[in-house]
C-alpha positions as CSV (number, residue, x, y, z in Angstrom):
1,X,0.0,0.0,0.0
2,X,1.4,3.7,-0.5
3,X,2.2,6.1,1.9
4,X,-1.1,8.4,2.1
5,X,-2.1,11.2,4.5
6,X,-4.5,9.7,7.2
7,X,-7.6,12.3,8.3
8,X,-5.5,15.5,7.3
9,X,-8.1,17.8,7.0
10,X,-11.7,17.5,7.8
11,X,-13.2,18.0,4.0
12,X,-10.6,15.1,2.9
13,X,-11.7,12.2,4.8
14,X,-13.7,9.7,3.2
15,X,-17.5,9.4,3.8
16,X,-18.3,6.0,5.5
17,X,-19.4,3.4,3.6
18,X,-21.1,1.4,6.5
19,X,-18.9,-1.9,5.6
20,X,-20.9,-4.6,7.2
21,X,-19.6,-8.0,8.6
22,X,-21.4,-10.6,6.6
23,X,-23.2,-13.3,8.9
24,X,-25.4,-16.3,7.7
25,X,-27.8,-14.2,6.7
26,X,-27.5,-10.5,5.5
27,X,-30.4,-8.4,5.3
28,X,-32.0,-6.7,2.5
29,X,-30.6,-3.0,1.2
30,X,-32.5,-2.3,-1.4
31,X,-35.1,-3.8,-3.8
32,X,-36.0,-3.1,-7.2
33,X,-38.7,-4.6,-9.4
34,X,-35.6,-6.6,-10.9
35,X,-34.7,-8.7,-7.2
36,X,-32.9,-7.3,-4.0
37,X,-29.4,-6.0,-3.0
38,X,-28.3,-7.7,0.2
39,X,-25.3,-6.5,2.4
40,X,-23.4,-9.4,1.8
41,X,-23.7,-8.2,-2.2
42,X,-23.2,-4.6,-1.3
43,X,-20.3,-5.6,0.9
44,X,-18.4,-8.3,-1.6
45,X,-18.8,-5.4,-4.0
46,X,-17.6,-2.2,-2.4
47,X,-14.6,-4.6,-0.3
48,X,-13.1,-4.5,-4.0
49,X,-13.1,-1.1,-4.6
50,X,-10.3,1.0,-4.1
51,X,-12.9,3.6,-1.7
52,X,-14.0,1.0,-0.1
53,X,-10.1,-0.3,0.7
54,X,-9.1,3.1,1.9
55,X,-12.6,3.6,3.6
56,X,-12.0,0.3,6.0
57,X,-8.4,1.7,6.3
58,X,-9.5,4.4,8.0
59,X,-12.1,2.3,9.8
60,X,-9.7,0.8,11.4
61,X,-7.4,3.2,12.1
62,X,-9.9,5.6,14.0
63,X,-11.0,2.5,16.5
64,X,-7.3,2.4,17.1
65,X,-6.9,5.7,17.6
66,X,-10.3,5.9,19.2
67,X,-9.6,3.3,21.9
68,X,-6.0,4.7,22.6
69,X,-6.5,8.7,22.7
70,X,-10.2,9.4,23.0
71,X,-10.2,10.6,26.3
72,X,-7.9,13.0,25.4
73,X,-10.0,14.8,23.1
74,X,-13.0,17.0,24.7
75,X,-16.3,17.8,23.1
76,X,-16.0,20.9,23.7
77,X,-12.4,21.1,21.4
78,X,-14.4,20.0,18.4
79,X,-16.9,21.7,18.5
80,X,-14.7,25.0,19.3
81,X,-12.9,23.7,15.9
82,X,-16.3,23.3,14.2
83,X,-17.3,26.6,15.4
84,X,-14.0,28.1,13.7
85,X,-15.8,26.4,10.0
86,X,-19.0,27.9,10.6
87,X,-17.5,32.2,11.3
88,X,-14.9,31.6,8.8
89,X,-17.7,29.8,5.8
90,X,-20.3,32.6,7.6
91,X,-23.4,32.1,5.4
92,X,-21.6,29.9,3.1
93,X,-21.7,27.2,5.6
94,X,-23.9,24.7,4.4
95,X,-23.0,25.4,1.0
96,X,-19.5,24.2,1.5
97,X,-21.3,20.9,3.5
98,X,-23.0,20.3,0.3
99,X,-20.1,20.5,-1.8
100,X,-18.2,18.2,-0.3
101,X,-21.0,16.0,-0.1
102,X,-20.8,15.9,3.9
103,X,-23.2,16.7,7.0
104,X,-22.4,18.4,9.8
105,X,-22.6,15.8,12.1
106,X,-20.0,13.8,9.4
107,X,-17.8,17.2,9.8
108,X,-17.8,17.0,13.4
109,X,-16.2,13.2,13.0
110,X,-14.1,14.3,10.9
111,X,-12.9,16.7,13.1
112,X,-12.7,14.2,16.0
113,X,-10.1,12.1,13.6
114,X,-7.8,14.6,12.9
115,X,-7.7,15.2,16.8
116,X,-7.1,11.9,17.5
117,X,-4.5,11.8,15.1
118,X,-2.6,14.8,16.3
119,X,-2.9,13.1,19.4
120,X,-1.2,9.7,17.9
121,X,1.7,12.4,16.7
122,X,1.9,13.8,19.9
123,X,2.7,10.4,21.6
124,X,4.9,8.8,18.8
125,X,7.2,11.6,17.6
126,X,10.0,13.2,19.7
127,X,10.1,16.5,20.4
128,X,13.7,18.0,21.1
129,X,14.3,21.1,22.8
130,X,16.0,22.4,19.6
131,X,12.7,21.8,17.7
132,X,11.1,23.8,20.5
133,X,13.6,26.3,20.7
134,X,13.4,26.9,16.9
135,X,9.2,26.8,17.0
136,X,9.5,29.1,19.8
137,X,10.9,31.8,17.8
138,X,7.9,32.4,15.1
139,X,5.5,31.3,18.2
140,X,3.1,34.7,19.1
141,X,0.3,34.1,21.7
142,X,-2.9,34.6,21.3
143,X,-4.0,38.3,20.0
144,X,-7.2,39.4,20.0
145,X,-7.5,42.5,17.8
146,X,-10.3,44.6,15.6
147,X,-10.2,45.4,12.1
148,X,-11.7,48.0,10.2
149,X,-11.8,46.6,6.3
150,X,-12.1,49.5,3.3
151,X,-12.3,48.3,-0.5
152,X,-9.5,50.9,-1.1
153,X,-6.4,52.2,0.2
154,X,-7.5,56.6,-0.1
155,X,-10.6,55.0,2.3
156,X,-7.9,53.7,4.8
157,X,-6.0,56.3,5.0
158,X,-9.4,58.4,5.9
159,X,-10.2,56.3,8.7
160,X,-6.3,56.3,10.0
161,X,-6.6,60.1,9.7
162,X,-9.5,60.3,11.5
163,X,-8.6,58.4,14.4
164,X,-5.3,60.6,14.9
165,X,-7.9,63.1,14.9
166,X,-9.1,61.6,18.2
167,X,-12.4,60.1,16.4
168,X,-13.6,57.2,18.2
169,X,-12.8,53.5,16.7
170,X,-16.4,51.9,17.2
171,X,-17.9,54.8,15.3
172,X,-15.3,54.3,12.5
173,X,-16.1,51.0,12.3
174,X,-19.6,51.2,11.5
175,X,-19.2,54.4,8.8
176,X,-16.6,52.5,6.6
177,X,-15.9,48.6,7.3
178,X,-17.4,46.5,5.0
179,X,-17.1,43.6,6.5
180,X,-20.8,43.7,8.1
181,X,-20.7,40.2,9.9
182,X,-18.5,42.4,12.7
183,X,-18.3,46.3,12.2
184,X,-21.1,46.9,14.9
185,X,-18.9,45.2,17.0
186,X,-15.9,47.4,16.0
187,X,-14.9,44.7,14.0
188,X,-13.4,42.5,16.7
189,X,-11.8,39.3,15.7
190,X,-11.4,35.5,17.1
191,X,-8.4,35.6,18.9
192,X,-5.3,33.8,16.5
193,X,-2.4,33.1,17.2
194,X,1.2,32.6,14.8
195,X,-0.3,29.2,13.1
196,X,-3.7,30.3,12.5
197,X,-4.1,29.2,8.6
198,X,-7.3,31.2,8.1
199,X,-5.8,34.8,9.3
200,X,-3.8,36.3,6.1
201,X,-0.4,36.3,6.8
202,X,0.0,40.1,6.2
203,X,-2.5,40.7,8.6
204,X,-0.6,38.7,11.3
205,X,2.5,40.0,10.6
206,X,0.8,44.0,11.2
207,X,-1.0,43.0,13.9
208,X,2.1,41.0,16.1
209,X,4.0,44.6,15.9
210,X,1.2,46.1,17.7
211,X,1.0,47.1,21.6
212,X,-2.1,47.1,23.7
213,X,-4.2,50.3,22.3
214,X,-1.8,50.6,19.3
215,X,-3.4,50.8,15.7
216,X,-1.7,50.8,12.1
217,X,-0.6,53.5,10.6
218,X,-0.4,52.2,7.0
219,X,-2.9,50.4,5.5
220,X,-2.3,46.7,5.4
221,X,-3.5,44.9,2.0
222,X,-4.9,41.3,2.6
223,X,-7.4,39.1,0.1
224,X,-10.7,41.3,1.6
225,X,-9.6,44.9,0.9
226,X,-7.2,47.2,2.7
227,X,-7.7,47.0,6.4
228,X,-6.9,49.1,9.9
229,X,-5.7,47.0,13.0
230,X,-6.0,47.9,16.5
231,X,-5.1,45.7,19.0
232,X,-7.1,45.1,22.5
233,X,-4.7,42.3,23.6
234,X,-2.0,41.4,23.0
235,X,-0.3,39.2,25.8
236,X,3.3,39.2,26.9
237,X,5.3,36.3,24.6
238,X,7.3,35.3,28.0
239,X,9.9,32.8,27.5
240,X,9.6,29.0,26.1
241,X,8.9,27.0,29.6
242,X,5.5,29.3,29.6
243,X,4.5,28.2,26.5
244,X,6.0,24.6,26.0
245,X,2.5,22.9,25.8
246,X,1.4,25.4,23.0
247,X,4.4,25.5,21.0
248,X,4.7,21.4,21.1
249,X,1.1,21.4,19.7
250,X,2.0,24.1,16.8
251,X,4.9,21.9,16.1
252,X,2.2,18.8,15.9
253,X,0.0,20.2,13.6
254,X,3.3,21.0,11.3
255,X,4.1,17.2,11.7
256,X,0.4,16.1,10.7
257,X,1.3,17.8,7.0
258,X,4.3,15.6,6.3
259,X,3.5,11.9,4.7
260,X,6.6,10.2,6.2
261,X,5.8,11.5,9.5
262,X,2.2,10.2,9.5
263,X,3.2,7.0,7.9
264,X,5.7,6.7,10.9
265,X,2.9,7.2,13.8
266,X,-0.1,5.5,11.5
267,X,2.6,2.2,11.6
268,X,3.2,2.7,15.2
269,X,-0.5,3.3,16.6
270,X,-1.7,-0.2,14.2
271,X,1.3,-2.0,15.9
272,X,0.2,-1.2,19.7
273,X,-3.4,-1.7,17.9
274,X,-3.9,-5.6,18.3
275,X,-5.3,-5.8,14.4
276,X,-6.7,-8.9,13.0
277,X,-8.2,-9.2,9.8
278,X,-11.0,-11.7,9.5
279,X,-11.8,-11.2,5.4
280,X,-9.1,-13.6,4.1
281,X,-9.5,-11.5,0.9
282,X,-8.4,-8.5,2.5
283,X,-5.6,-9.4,4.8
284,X,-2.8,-7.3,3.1
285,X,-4.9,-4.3,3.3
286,X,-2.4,-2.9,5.8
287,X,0.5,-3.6,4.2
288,X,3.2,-1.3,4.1
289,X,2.4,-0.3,7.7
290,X,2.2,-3.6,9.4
291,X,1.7,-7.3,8.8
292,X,-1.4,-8.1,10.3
293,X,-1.9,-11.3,12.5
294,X,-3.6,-14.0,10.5
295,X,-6.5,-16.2,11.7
């Protein structure tokens, strides 16, 4: 089997296929006016299938995975990640569900994987104190800032002028941002830190320079116009034993995007996993990761 990424990304995981054991007898799954489709037909076929390979794959990596490292994954993470989808889709949400042909309840799952996962790379890779010491120096904590966004740079510059002018932000916010999902709020922000993938880079790199009460003083050009930052918080960096735990996990989610890394901890976890095949027609299916006990 080649080396694949396993659960990277929720919208990439496989939908389940709902493989089913076949027993003496298998029930009906559909009929038609030309005889029935059992599970044992549905199953022989789709075991064939190069989706339905990978789907069991993955089957049988997330028990793994589930049984090993799902206590240490909270409700309240995934749905804090899922939450992070819906304000960054906005009304687009369930437009980008339907494209990807998934549910929200399959997107929460998927969620739950890749969590797992990063959980399984957590556990199985090392982490030295030179990797820490090097991921510690991009690291920024958390910031929580607000944004005024203009469709051109001359409007910018107006709202910069006017609050060195000493006109108040919140006001400026609702006469010129056009970003209306937030300017009533004065355009405050999720808080992001240095590996937030959804926060343009430009953006972050403005908004990192910024002290408590600070705002730009040159426009800053990103993907939704030319914006204004001001920054509420922004929290002292401190040194690397304050931030180990963070900086590990930023380092994790790097780790999660290399292949050879995930092959590494996929062969590991389905090692420690106790895996036995019972389908004599699919026992290499984990091949290239581990040879599978026969029964």
């Amino acid at each position: 089997m080649s080396k694949k990424k396993w659960a990277v990304g929720a919208t990439g995981i496989l939908m389940s296929l709902s493989l089913v054991a076949c027993g003496e007898s298998s029930k009906t799954v559909a009929t038609t006016d030309g005889g029935k489709i059992t599970q044992e037909q549905y199953y022989n076929k789709m075991k064939g299938t190069q989706q339905g390979k990978q789907e069991l794959q993955q089957m049988i990596l997330n028990k793994v995975l589930e049984h090993k490292y799902g206590d240490k994954v909270k409700e309240s993470e995934v749905n804090s990640q899922l939450d992070k989808y819906k304000k960054q889709y906005g009304s687009q949400f369930s437009a980008m569900l339907q494209q990807q042909g998934m549910t929200e309840s399959q997107l929460k799952d998927s969620i739950r994987d890749n969590l797992l996962l990063k959980q399984a790379v957590l556990d199985k890779t090392s982490f030295s104190n030179k990797d820490l010491e090097k991921q510690f120096k991009s690291y920024q904590p958390k910031v929580t800032v607000k944004a005024i966004v203009t469709k051109d740079k001359s409007t910018a510059e107006t709202v910069i002028s006017d609050l060195d002018n000493g006109q108040k932000w919140d006001t400026l916010a609702k006469k010129y941002s056009i970003n209306s999902s937030n300017k009533n709020d004065g355009g405050k922000l999720p808080a992001f830190d240095n590996s937030n993938s959804t926060v343009d880079s430009s953006f972050k790199k403005a908004s990192f320079k910024l002290k408590n009460g600070e705002y730009t003083k040159t426009p800053v050009k990103t993907k939704e116009g030319y914006q204004v930052i001001e920054m509420v918080n922004h929290p002292s960096k401190g040194s690397l034993n304050d931030h180990k735990a963070e900086v590990k996990d930023q380092l994790a989610t790097q780790r999660m995007n290399d292949s050879d890394t995930l092959h590494n901890v996929v062969s590991k976890v389905l090692k420690d996993g106790d895996v036995h095949i019972e389908d004599k027609s699919l026992q290499n299916i984990l091949s290239g990761y581990i040879d599978t006990p026969k029964n």
